[in-house]
KEFITI-88625 format. One line per field, with one value per residue (C-alpha): x, z, y; residue number from 1. Coordinates in nm, 3 decimals. Layout:
c1: [X ...];
c3: [Z ...];
c2: [Y ...];
resi: [NUM ...];
***
This chain:
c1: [-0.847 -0.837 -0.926 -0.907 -0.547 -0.484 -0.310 -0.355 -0.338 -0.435 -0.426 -0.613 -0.428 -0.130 0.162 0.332 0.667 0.795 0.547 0.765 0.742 0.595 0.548 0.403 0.552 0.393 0.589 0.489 0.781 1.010 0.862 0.756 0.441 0.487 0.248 0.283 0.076 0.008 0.200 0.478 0.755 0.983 1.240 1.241 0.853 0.544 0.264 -0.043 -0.191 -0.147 -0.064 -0.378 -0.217 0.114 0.183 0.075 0.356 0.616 0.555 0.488 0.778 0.998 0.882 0.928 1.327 1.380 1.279 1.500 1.815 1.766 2.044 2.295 2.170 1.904 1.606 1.372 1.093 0.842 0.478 0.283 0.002 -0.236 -0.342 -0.002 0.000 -0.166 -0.545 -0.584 -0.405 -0.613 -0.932 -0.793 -0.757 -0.955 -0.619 -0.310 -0.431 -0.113 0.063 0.175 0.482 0.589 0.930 1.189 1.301 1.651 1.865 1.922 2.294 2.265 2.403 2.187 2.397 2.389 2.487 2.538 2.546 2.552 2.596 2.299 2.139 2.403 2.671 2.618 2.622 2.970 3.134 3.111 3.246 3.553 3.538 3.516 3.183 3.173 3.581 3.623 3.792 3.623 3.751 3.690 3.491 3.186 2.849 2.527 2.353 2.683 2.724 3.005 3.299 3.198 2.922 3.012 2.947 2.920 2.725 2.558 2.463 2.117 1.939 1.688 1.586 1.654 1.879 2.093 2.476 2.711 3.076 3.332 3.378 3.636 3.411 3.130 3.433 3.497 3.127 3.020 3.348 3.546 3.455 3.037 3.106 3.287 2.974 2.772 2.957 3.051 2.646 2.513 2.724 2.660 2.286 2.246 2.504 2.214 1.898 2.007 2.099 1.733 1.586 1.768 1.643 1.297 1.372 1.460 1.758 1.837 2.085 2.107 1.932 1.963 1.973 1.934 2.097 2.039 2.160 1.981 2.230 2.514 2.406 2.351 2.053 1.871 1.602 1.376 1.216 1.455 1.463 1.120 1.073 1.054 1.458 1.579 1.631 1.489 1.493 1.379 1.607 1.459 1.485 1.868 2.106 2.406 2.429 2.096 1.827 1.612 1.256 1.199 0.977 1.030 0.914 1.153 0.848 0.699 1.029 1.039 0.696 0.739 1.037 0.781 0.573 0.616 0.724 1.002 0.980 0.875 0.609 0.304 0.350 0.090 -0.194 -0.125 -0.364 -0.531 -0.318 0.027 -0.138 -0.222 0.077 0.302 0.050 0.108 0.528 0.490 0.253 0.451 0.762 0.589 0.471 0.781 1.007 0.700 0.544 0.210 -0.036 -0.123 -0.405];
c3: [1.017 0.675 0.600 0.887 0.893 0.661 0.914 0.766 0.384 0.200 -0.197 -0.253 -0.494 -0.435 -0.289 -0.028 -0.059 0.274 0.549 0.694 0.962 0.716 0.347 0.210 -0.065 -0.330 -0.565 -0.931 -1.071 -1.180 -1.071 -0.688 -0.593 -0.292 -0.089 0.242 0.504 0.741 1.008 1.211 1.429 1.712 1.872 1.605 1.766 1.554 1.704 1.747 1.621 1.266 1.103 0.832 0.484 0.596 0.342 0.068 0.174 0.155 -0.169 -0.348 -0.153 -0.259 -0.643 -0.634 -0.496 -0.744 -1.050 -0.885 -0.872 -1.173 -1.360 -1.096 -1.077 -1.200 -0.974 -0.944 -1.034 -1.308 -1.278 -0.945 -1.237 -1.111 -1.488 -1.515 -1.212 -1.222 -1.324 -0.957 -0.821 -1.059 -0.845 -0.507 -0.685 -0.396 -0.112 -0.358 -0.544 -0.449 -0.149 -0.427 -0.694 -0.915 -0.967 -1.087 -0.881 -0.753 -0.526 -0.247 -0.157 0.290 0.386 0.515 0.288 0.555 0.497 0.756 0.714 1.067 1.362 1.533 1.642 1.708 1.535 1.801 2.059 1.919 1.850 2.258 2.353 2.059 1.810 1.591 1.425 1.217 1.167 1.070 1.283 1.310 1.455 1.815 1.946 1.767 1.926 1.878 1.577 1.410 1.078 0.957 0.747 0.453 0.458 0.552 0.471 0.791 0.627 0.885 0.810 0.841 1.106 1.134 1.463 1.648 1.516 1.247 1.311 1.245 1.040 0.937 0.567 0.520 0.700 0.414 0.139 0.309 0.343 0.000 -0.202 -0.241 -0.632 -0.537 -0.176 -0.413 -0.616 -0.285 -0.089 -0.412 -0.533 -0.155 -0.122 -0.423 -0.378 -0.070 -0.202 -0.492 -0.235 0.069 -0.143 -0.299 -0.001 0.167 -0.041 0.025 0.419 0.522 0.647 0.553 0.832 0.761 0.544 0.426 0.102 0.006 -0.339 -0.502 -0.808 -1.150 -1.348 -1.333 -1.255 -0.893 -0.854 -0.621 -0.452 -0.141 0.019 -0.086 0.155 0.329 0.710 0.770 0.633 0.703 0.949 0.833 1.051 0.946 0.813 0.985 1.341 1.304 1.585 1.708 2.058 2.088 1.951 1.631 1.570 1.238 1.028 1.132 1.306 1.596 1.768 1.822 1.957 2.207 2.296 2.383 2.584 2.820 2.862 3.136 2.840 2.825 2.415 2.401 2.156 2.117 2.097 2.270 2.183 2.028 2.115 1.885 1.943 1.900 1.544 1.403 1.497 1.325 1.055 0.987 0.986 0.742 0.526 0.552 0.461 0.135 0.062 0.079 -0.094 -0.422 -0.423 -0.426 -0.178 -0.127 -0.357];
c2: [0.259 0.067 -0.294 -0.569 -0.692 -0.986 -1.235 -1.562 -1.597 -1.967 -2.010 -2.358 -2.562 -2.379 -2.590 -2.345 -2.359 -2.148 -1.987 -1.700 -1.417 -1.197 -1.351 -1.705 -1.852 -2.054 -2.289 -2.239 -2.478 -2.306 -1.966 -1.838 -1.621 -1.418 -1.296 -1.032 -1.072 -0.800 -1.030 -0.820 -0.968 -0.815 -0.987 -1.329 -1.348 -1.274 -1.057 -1.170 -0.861 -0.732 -0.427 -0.336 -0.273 -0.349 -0.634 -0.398 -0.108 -0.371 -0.559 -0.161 -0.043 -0.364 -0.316 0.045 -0.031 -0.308 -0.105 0.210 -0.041 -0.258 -0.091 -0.210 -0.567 -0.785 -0.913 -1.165 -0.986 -1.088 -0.918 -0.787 -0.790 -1.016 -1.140 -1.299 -1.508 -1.896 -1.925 -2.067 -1.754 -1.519 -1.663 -1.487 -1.142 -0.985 -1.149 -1.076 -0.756 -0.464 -0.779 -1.060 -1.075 -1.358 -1.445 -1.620 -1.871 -1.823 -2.098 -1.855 -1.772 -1.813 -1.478 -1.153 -0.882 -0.586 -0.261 -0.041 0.385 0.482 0.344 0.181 -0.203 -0.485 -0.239 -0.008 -0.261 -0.450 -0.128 0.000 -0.353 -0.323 -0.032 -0.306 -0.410 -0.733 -0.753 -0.374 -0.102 0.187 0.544 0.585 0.847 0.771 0.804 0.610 0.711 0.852 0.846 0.609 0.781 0.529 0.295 -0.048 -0.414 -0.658 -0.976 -1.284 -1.585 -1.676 -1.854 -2.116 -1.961 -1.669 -1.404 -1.373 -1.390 -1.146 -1.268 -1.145 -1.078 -1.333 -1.550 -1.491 -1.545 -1.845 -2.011 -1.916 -1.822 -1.483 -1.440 -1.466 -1.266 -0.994 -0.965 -0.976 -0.722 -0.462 -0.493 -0.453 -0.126 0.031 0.007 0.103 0.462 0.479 0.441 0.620 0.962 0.900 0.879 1.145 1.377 1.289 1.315 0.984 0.859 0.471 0.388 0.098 -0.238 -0.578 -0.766 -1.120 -1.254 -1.582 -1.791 -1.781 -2.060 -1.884 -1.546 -1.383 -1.145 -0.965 -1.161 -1.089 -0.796 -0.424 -0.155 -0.206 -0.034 -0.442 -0.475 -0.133 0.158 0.488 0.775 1.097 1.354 1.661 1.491 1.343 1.395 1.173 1.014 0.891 0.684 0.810 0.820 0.567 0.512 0.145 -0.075 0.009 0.209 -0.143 -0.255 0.072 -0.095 -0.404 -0.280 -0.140 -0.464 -0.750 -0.970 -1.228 -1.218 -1.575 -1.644 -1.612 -1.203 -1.026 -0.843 -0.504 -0.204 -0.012 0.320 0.099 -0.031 0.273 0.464 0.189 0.159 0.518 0.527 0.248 0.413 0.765 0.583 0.454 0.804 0.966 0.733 0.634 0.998 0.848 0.738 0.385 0.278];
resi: [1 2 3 4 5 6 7 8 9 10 11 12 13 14 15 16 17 18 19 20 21 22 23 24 25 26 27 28 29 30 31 32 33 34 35 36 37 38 39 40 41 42 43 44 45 46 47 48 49 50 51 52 53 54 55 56 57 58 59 60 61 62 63 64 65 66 67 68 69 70 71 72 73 74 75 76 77 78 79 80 81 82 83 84 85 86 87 88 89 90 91 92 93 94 95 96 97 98 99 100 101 102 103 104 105 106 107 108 109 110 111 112 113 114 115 116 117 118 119 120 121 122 123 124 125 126 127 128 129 130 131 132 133 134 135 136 137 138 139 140 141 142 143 144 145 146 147 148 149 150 151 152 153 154 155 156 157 158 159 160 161 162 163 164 165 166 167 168 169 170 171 172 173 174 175 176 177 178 179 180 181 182 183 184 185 186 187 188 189 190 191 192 193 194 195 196 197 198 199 200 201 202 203 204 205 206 207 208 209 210 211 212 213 214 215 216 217 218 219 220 221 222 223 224 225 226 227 228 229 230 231 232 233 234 235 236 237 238 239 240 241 242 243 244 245 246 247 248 249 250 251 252 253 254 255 256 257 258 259 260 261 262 263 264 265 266 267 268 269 270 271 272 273 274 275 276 277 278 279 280 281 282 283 284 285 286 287 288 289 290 291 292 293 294 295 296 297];
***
């Protein structure tokens, strides 16, 4: 096993801005440092055990994806180099070295842009009910785990607490304006097209994934986390098959879990054992492998 998991992170002098599931965020002015803990959640609750190195996977996995999709939008990104960040952030080299980013500050637009491939999750679950998943008709027949004739865009709004809703799209045009939820919906699609045929041909499956855009002036970019086992489902290629669940390289093994526990997924989160760590410590870092080419440094 690698490094004790890095649970708690604290910058002195550093005014946190937001303390989420996963990431702190520092305000810098008129820039942001993030920082990814090796915190995971299941069920809106965060475990009380970490995941060792898991903070690092995202943030290389996020930089690797925002680089990849640049040409299709702008991000937020500025440096992961730890030289460019504040001379009081430069002093906790040894915390943020391969889990921090600086960027721009954005004002964030409050809709979860999902994407959805194939058919799985709350789509899944709303399609049996309907054949309809966030306002869109589907064909019948489909099975769980089918792949959807086109991939399709069912945005949410975002929660304080608990999970995310699911809208319609005219819903989203309505909240936030059709001319920004055009942008939105027509950028969301088209990177998750460019992504998931990457991906696919290094074995994964994205089936489906989330993005989060935010203002710059004028401008909308992409801000967040990109196509992380955290905000996506990737299932290996080699192991597909319609009308059931798919192993992921996800954190959907931790869900399968907890499914088997005597737990009413109320916090706090129990204690993970060691076997349930390493396993999902090792989807996460075969993920990053596969998709970057390289091993984690």
């Amino acid at each position: 096993m690698a490094e004790k998991a890095m649970l708690n992170i604290d910058i002195p002098r550093l005014k946190l801005f937001k303390k989420g599931k996963v990431r702190d965020v520092y305000d810098l002015e008129d820039k942001l440092l993030i920082v990814s803990s090796d915190r995971i959640s299941a069920f809106d609750v965060v475990m009380s055990t970490g995941i060792p190195d898991k903070g690092r996977i995202l943030t290389g996995l996020s930089l690797f994806w925002f680089d990849h999709t640049r040409p299709i939008i702008d991000n937020h990104v500025i440096s992961s180099n730890i030289a460019d960040f504040p001379s009081e952030a430069q002093k906790q080299e040894n915390i943020l070295k391969g889990r921090s980013m600086l960027v721009k500050k954005a004002k964030m637009i409050e809709i979860e842009c999902v994407v959805r491939g194939y058919l799985s999750g709350s789509g899944w679950r709303e399609y049996k009910q309907s054949g309809i998943v966030s306002g869109i008709k589907l064909p019948g027949g489909l099975l769980e785990s089918s792949k959807l004739p086109q991939p399709i865009f069912t945005p949410a709004i975002k929660a304080k607490t608990g999970h995310d809703e699911n809208i319609t799209e005219k819903k989203m045009m309505d909240l936030i304006g059709s001319k920004a939820g055009k942008v939105l919906k027509e950028k969301s699609i088209e990177i998750y097209l460019k992504a998931a045929k990457y991906a696919e041909e290094k074995g994964i499956i994205i089936a489906d994934t989330k993005f989060e855009f935010g203002y710059l002036g004028d401008k909308i970019i992409l801000i967040d986390e990109i196509l992380t086992p955290d905000s996506s489902r990737f299932w290996p290629k080699n192991d597909y098959s319609p009308g059931r669940s798919q192993k992921s390289f996800d954190k959907q093994f931790l869900r399968d879990y907890l499914e088997t526990l005597d737990w009413d997924k109320t916090p706090p989160g129990p204690e993970l054992p060691d076997e349930i760590v390493a396993k999902t410590r090792e989807k996460y870092l075969e993920a990053y492998r596969r998709l970057t080419g390289k091993e984690l440094e």
